[in-house]
C-alpha positions as CSV (number, residue, x, y, z in Angstrom):
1,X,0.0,0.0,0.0
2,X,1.0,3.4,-0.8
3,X,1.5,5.6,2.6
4,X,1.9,9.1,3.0
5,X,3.7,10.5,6.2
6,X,3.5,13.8,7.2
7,X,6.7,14.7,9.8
8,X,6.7,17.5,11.9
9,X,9.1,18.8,14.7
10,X,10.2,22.0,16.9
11,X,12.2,20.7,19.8
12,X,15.9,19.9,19.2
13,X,17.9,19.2,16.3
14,X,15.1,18.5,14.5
15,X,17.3,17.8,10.9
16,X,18.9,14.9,12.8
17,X,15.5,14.2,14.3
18,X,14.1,13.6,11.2
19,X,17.2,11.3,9.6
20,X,16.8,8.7,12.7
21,X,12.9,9.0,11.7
22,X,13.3,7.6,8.3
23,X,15.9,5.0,9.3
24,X,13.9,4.0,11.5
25,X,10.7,3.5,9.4
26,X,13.3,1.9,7.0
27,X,14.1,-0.6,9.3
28,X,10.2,-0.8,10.6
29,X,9.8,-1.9,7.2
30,X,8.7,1.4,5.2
31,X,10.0,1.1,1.6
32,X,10.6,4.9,1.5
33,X,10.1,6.1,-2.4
34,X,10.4,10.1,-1.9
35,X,11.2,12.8,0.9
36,X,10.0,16.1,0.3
37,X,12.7,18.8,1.1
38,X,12.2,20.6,4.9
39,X,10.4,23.4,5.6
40,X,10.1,25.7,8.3
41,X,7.0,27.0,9.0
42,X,5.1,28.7,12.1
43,X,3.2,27.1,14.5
44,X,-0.4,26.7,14.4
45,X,-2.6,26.6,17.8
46,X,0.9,26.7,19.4
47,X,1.4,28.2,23.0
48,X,3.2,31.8,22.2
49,X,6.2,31.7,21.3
50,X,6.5,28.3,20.3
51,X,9.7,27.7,18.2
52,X,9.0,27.1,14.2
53,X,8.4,23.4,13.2
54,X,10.8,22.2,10.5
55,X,8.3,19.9,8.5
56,X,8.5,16.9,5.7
57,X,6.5,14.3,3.5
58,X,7.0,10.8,3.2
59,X,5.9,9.0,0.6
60,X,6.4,4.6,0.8
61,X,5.6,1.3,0.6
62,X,4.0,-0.5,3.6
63,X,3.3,-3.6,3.6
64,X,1.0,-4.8,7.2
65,X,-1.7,-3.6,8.4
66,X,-2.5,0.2,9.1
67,X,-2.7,-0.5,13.0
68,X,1.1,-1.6,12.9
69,X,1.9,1.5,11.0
70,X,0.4,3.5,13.7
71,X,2.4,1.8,16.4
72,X,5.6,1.9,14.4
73,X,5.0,6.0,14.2
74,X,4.2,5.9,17.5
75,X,7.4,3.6,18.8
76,X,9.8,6.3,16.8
77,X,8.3,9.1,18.2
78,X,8.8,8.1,21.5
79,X,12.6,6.9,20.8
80,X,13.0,10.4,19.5
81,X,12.0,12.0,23.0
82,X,8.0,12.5,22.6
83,X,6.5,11.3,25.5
84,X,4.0,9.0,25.1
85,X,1.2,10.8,27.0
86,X,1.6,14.3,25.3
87,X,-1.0,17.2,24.4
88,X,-2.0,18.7,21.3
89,X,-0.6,21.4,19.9
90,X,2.4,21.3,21.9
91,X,6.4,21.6,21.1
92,X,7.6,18.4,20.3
93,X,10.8,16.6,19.0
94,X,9.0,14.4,16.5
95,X,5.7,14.0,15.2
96,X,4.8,11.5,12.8
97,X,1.3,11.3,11.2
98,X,-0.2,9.2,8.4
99,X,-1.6,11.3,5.8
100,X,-3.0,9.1,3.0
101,X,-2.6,5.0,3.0
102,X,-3.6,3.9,-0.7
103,X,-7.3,5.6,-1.1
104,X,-8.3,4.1,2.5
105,X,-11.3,5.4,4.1
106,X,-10.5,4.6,8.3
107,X,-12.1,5.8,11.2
108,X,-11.8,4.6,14.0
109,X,-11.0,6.0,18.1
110,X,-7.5,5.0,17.3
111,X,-6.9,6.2,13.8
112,X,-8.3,8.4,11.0
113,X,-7.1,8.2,7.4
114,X,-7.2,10.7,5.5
115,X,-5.7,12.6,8.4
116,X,-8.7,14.7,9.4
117,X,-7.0,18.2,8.9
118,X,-4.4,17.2,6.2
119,X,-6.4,19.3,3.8
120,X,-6.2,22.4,5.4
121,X,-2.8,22.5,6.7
122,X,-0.5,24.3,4.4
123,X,2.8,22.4,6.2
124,X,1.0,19.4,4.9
125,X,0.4,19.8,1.4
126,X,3.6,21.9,0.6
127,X,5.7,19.3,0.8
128,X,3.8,16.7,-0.2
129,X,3.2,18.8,-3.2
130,X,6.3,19.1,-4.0
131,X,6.7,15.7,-4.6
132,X,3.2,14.9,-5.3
133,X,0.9,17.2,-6.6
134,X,-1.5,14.9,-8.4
135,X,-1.9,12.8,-5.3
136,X,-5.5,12.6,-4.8
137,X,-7.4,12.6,-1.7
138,X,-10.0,9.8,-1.3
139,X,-12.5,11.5,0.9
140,X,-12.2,14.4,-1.4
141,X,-11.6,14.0,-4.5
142,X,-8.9,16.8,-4.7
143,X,-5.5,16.6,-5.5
144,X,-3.0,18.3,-3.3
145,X,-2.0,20.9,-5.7
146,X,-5.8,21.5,-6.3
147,X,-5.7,21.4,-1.6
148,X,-2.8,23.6,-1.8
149,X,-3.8,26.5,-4.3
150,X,-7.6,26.4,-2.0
151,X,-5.6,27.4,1.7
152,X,-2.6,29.8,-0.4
153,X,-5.7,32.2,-1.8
């Protein structure tokens, strides 16, 4: 299945952050095809001032199921320094959330795919259109450049 990961971090050297990330999800199995370039954006529903993010796209090959893609996001976060009982909207180290998984529909207490607020969030769908722009969303329709020109205007 194709996967999309969206990574997102504000709290340390997030550059090496982000290279233990994708070795990780190497080893975790992700068949990594593309990585967007970084980009630096300002936080949103962050506590004042809240340092920039530094954020990245993902795009792979994944194999099991979506629920052990969860818990291998959620295994690297916490290796990075996240702890594991965290709030929203809060500095962070690492932050790893799955964007698309082939044209998946899921929703569940656990886990919503398309990420609920992909489609809005401009440190989302820059990078990813960057090395995707004619990915379409399934609950959508849209692709992300079509996403992308909606939240720039």
């Amino acid at each position: 299945m194709e996967v999309v990961l969206s990574l997102g971090g504000n709290k340390g050297d997030v550059e090496d952050i982000f290279a233990f990330a994708l070795r990780e999800l190497s080893q975790g199995d992700l068949k990594i095809d593309a990585v967007s370039k970084f980009i630096r954006t300002t936080p949103v529903n962050c506590s004042p001032n809240s340092p920039d993010f530094l954020n990245a796209t993902v795009i792979g090959v994944w194999d099991g199921s979506p629920q052990a893609l969860l818990s291998l996001c959620q295994k690297i976060e916490i290796a990075a320094g996240r702890p594991a009982d965290h709030g929203v909207n809060q500095s962070r180290t690492l932050d790893i959330d799955i964007i698309l998984l082939d044209d998946l529909i899921i929703n569940t207490p656990e886990l919503t795919i398309p990420h609920p607020r992909a489609t809005k969030r401009r440190f989302v769908l820059e990078p990813l259109a960057e090395i995707a722009p004619e990915r379409r969303f399934p609950d959508c329709g849209k692709s992300t450049a079509e996403l992308l020109a909606e939240i720039i205007i």
